[in-house]
Biopython code that builds the backbone (N, CA, C, O; Angstrom):
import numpy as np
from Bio.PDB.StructureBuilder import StructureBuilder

atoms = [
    (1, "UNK", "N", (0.847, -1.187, 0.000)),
    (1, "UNK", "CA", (0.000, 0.000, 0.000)),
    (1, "UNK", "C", (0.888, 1.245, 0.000)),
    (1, "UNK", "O", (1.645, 1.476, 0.943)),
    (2, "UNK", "N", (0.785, 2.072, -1.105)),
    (2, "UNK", "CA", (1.470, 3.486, -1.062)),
    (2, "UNK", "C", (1.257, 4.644, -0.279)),
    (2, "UNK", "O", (0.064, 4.925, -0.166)),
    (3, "UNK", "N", (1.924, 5.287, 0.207)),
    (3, "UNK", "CA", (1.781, 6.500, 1.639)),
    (3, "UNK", "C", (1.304, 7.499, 0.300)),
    (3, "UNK", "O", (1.863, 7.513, -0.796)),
    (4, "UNK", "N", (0.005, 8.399, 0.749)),
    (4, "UNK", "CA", (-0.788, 9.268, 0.109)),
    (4, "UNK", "C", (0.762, 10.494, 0.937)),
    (4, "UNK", "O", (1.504, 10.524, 1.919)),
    (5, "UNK", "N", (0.479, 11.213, -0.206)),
    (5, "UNK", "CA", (1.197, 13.101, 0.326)),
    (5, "UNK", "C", (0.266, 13.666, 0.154)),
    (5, "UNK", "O", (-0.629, 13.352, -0.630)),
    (6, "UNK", "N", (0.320, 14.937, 1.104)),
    (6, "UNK", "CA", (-0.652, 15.843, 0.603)),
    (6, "UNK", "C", (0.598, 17.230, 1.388)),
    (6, "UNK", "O", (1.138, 17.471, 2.468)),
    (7, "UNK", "N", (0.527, 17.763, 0.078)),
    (7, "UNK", "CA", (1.345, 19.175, 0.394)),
    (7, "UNK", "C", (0.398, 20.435, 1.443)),
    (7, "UNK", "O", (-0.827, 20.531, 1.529)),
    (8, "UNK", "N", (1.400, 21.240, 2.101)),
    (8, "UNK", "CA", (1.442, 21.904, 2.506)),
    (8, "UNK", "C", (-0.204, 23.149, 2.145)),
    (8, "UNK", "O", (-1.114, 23.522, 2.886)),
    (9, "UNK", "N", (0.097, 23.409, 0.757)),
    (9, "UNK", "CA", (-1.114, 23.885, 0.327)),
    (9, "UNK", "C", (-2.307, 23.318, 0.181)),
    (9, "UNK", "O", (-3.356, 23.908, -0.079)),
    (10, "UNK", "N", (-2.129, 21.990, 0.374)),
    (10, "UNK", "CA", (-3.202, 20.835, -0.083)),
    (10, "UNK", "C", (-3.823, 20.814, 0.781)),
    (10, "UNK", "O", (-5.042, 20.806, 0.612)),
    (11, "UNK", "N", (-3.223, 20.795, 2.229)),
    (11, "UNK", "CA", (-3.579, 20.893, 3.771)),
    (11, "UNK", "C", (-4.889, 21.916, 4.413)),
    (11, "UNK", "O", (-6.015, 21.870, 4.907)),
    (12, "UNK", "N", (-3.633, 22.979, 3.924)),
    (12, "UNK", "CA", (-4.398, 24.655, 4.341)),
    (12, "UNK", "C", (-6.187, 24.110, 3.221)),
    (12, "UNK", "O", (-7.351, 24.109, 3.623)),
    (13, "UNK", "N", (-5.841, 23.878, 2.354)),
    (13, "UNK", "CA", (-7.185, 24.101, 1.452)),
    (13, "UNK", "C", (-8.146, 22.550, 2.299)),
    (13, "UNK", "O", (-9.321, 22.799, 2.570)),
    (14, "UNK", "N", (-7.749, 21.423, 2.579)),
    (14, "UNK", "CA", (-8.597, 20.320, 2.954)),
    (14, "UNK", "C", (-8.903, 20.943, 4.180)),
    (14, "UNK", "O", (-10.109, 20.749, 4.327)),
    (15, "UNK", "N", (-8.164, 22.056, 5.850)),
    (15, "UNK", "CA", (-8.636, 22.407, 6.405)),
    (15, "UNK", "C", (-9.194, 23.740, 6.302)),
    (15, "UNK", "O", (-9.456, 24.411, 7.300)),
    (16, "UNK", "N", (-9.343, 24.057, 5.352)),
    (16, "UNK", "CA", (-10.494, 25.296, 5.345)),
    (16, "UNK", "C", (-11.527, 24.644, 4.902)),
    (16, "UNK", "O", (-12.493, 24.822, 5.644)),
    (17, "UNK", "N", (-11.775, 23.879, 3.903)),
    (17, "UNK", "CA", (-13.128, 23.059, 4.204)),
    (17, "UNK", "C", (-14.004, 22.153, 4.726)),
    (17, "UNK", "O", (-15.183, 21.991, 4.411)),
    (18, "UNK", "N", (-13.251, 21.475, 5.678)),
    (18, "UNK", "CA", (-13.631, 21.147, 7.053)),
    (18, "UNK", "C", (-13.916, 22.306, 7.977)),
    (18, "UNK", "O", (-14.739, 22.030, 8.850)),
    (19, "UNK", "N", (-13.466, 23.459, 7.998)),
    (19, "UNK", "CA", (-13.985, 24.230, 8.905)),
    (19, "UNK", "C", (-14.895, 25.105, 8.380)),
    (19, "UNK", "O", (-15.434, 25.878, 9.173)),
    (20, "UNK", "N", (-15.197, 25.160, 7.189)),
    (20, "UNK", "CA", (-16.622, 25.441, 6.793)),
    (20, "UNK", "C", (-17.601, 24.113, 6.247)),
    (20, "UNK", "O", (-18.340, 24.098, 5.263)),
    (21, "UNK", "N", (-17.396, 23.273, 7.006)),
    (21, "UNK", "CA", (-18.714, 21.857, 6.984)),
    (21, "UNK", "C", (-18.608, 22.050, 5.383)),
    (21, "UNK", "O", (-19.690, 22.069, 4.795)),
    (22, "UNK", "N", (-17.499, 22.187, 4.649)),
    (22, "UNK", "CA", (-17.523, 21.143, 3.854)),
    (22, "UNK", "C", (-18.424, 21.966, 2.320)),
    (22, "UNK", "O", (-18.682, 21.386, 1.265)),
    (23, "UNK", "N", (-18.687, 23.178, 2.606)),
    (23, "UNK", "CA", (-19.544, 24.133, 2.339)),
    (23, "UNK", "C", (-18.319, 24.951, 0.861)),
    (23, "UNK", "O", (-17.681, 26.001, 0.938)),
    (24, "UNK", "N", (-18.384, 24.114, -0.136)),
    (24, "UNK", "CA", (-18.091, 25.172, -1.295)),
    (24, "UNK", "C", (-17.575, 26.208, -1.457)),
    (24, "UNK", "O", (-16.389, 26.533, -1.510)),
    (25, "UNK", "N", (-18.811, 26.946, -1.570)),
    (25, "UNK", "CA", (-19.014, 28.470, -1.904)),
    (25, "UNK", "C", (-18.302, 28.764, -0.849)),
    (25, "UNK", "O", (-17.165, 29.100, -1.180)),
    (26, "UNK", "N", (-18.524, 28.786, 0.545)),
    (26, "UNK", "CA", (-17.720, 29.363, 1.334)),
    (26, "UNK", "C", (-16.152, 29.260, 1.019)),
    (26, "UNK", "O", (-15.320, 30.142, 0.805)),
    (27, "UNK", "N", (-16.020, 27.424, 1.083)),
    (27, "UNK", "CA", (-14.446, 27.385, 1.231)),
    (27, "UNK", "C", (-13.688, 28.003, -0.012)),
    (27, "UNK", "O", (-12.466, 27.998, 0.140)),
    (28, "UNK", "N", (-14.133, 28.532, -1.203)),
    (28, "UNK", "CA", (-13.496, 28.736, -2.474)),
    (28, "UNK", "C", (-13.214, 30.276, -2.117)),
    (28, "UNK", "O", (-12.193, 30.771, -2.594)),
    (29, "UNK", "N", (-14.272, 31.282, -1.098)),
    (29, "UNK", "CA", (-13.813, 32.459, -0.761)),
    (29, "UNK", "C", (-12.945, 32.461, -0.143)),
    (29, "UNK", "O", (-12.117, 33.336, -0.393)),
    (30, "UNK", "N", (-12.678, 31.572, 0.901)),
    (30, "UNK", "CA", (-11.714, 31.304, 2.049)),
    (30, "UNK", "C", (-10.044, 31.459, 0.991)),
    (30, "UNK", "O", (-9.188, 32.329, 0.830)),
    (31, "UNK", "N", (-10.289, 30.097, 0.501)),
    (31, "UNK", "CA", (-8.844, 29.660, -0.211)),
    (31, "UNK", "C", (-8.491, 31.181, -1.133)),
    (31, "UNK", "O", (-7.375, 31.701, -1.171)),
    (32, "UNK", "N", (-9.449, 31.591, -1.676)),
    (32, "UNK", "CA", (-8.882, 32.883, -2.290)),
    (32, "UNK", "C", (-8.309, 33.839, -1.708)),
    (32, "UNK", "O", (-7.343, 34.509, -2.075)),
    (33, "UNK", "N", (-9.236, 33.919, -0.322)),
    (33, "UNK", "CA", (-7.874, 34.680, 0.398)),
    (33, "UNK", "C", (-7.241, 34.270, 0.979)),
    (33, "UNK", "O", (-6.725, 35.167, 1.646)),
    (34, "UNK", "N", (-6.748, 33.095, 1.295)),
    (34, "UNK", "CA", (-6.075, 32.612, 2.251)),
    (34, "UNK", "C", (-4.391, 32.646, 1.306)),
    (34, "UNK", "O", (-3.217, 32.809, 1.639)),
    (35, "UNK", "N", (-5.278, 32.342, -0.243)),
    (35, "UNK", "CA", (-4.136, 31.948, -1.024)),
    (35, "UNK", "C", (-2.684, 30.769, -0.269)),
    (35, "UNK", "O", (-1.537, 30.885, -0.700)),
    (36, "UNK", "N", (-2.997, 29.846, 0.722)),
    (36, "UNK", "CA", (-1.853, 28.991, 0.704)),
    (36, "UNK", "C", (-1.158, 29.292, 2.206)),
    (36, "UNK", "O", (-0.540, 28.499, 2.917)),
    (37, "UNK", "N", (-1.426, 30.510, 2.412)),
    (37, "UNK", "CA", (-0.456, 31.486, 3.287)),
    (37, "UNK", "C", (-0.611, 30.735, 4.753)),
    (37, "UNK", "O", (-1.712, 30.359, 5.153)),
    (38, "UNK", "N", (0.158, 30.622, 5.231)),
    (38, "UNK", "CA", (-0.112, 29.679, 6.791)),
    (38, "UNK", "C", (-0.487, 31.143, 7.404)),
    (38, "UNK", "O", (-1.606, 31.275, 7.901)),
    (39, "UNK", "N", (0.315, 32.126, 7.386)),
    (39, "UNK", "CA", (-0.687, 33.390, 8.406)),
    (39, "UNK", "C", (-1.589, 33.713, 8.362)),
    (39, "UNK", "O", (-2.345, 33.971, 9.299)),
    (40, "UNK", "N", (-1.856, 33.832, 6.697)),
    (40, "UNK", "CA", (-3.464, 34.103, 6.728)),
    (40, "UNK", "C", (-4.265, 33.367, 6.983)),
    (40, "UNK", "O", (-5.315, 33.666, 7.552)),
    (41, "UNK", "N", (-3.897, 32.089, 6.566)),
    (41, "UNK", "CA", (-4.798, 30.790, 7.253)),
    (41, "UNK", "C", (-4.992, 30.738, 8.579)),
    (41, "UNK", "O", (-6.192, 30.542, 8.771)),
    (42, "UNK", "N", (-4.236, 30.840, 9.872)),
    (42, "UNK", "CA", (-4.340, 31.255, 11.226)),
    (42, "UNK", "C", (-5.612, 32.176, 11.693)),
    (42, "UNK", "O", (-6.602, 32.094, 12.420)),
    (43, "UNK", "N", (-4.975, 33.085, 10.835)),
    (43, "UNK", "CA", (-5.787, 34.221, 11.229)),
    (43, "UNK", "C", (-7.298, 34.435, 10.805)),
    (43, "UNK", "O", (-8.167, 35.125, 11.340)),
    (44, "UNK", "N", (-7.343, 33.662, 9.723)),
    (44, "UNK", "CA", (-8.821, 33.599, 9.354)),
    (44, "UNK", "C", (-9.101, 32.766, 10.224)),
    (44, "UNK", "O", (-9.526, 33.211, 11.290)),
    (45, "UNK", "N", (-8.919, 30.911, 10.020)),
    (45, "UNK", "CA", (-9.637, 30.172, 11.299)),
    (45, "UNK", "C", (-9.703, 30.739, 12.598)),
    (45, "UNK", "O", (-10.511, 30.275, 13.402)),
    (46, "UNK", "N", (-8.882, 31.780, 12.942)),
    (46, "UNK", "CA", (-9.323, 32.324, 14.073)),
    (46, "UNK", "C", (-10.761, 33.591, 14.646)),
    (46, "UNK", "O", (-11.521, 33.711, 15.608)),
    (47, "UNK", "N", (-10.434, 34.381, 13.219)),
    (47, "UNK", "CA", (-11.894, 35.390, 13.193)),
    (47, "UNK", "C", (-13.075, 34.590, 12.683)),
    (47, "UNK", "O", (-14.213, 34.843, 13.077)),
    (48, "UNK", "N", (-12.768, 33.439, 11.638)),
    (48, "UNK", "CA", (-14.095, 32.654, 11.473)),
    (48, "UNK", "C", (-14.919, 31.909, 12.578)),
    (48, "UNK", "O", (-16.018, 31.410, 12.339)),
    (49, "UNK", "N", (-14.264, 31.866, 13.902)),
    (49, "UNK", "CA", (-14.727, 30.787, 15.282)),
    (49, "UNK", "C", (-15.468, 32.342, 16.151)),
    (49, "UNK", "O", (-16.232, 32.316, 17.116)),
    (50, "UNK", "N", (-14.950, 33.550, 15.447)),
    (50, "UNK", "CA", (-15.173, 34.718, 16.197)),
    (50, "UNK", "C", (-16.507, 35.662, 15.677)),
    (50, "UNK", "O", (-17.105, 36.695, 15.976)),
    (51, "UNK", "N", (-16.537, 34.406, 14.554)),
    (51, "UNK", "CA", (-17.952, 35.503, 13.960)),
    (51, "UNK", "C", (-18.775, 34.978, 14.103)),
    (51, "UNK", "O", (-18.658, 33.795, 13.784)),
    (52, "UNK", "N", (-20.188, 35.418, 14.669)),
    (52, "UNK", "CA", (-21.275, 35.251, 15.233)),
    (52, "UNK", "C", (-22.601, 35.708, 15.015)),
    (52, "UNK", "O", (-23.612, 35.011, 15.108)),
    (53, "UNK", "N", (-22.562, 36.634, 14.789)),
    (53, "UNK", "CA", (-23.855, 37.882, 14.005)),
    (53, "UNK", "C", (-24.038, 37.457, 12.661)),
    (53, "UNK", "O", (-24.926, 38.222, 12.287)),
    (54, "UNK", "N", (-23.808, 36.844, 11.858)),
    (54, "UNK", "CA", (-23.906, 36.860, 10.394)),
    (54, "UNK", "C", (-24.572, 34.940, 10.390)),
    (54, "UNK", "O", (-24.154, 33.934, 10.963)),
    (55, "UNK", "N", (-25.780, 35.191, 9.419)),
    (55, "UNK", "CA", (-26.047, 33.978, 8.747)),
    (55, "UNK", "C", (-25.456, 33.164, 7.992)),
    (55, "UNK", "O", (-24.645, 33.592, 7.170)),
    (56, "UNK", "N", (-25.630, 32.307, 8.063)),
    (56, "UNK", "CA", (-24.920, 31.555, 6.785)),
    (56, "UNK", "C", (-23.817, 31.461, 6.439)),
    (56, "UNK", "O", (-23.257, 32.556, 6.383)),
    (57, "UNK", "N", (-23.189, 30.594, 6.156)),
    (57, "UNK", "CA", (-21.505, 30.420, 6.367)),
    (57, "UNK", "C", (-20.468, 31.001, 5.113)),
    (57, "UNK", "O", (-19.243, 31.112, 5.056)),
    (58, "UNK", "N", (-21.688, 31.347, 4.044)),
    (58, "UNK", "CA", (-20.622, 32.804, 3.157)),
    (58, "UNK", "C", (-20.799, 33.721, 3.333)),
    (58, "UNK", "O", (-20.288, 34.576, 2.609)),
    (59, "UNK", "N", (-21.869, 34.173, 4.710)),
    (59, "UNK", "CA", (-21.713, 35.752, 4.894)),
    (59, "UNK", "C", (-20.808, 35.695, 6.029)),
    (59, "UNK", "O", (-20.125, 36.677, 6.318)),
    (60, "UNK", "N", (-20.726, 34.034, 7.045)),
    (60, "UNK", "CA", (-19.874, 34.355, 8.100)),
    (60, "UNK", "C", (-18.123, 34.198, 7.331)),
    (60, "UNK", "O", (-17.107, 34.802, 7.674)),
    (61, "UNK", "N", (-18.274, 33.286, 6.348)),
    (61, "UNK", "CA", (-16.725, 33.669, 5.744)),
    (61, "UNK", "C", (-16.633, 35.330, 5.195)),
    (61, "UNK", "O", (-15.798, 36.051, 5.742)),
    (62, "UNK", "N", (-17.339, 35.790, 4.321)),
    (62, "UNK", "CA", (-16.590, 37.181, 4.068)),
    (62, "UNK", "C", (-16.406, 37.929, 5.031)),
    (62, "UNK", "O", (-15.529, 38.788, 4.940)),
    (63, "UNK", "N", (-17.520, 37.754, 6.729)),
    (63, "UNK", "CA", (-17.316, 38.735, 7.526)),
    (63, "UNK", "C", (-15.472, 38.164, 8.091)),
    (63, "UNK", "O", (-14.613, 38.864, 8.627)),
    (64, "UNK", "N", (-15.434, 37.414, 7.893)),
    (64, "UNK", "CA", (-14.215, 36.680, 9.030)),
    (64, "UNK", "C", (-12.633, 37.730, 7.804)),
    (64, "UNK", "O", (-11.720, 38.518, 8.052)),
    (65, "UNK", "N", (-13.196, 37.039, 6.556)),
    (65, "UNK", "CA", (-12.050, 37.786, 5.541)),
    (65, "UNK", "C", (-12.091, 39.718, 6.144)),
    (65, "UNK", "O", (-11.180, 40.547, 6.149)),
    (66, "UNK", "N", (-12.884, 39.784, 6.380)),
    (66, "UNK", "CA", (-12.659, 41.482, 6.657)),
    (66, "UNK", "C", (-12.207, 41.647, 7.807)),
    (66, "UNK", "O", (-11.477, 42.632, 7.688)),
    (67, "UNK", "N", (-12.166, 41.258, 9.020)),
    (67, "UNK", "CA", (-11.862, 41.193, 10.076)),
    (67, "UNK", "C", (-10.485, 40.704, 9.672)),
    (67, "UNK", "O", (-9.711, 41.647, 9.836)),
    (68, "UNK", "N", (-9.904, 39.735, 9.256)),
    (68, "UNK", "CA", (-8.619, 39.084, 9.067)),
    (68, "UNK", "C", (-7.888, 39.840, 8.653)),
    (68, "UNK", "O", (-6.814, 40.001, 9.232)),
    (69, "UNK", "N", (-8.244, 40.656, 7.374)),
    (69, "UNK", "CA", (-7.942, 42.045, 6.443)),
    (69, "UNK", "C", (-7.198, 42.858, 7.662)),
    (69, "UNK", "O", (-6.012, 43.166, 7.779)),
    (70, "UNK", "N", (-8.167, 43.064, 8.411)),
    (70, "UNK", "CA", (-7.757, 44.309, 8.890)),
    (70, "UNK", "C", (-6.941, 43.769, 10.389)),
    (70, "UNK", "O", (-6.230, 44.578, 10.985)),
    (71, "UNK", "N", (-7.086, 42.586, 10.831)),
    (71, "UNK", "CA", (-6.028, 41.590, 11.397)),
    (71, "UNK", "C", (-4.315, 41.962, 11.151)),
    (71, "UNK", "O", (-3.388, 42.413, 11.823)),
    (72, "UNK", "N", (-4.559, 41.441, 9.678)),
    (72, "UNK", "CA", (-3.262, 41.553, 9.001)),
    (72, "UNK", "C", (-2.337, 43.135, 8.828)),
    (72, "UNK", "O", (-1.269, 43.439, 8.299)),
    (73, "UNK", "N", (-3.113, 43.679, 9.379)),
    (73, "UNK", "CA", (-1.871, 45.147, 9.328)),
    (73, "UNK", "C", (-1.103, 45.257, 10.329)),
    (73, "UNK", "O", (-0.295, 46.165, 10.523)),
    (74, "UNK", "N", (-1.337, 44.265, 11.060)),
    (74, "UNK", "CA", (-0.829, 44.090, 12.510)),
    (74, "UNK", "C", (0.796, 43.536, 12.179)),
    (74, "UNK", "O", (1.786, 43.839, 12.846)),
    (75, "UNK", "N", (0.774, 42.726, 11.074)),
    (75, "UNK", "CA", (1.773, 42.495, 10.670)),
    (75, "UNK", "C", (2.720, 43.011, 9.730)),
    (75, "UNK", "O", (3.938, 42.872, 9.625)),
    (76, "UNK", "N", (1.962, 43.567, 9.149)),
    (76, "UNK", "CA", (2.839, 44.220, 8.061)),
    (76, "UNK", "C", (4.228, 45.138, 8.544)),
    (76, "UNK", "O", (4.274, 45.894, 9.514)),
    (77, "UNK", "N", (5.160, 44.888, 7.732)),
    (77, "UNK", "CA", (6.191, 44.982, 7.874)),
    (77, "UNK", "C", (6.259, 46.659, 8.320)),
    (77, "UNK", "O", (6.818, 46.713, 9.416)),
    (78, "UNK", "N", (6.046, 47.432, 8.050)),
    (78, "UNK", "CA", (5.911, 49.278, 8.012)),
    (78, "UNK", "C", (4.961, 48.989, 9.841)),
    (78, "UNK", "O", (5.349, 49.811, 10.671)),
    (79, "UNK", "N", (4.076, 48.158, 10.287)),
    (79, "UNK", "CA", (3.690, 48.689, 11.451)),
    (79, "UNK", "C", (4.406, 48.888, 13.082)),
    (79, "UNK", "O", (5.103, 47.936, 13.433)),
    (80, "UNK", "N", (4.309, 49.750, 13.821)),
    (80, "UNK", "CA", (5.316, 49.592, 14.678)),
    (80, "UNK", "C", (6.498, 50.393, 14.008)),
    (80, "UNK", "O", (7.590, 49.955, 14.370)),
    (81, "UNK", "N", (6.561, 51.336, 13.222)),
    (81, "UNK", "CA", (7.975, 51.940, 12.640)),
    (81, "UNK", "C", (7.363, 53.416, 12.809)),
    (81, "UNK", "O", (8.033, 54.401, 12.499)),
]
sb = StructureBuilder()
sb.init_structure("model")
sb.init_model(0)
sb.init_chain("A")
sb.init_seg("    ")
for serial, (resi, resn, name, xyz) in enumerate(atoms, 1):
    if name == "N":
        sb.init_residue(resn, " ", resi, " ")
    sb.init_atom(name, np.array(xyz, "f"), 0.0, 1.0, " ", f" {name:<3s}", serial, name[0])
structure = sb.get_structure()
C-alpha cells in the first residue's frame, strides 16, 4: 500500500473546508484569500470561530475575511515603525 502526500497547500485548502462543513461556496472564498499562506490561514480560522452575528456560512466567511484584512496590518512589515 502506497503512503498518500498531501502538500502543505493541499492541507491549508482540505482544512479550510472542514472548517466550513464542507460548504463550497464558502471554502473557495476562504482559499482565495487565504491563497496557501499559513498566516493568513491562522488568522482567518481564528476570526471565522469569532464571527457570530452573520447567517450563513458565506456571509460568516466574508465577515471573518474582513476582520482578518484588517487583522493583518498588525503584521505588516511598516507597522510599529
Amino acid at each position: 500500500m502506497s503512503e498518500i502526500t498531501v502538500t502543505s497547500a493541499q492541507q491549508i485548502r482540505l482544512n479550510l473546508l472542514a472548517s466550513l462543513n464542507y460548504d463550497t461556496a464558502a471554502a473557495a472564498e476562504a482559499i482565495k484569500f487565504v491563497g496557501d499562506d499559513p498566516l493568513k490561514y491562522q488568522i482567518f480560522v481564528n476570526q471565522l470561530s469569532r464571527v457570530t452575528t452573520e447567517n450563513g456560512l458565506v456571509a460568516r466567511t466574508t465577515k471573518a475575511i474582513k476582520e482578518s484584512e484588517e487583522a493583518l496590518l498588525l503584521f505588516d512589515s511598516e507597522a510599529g515603525s
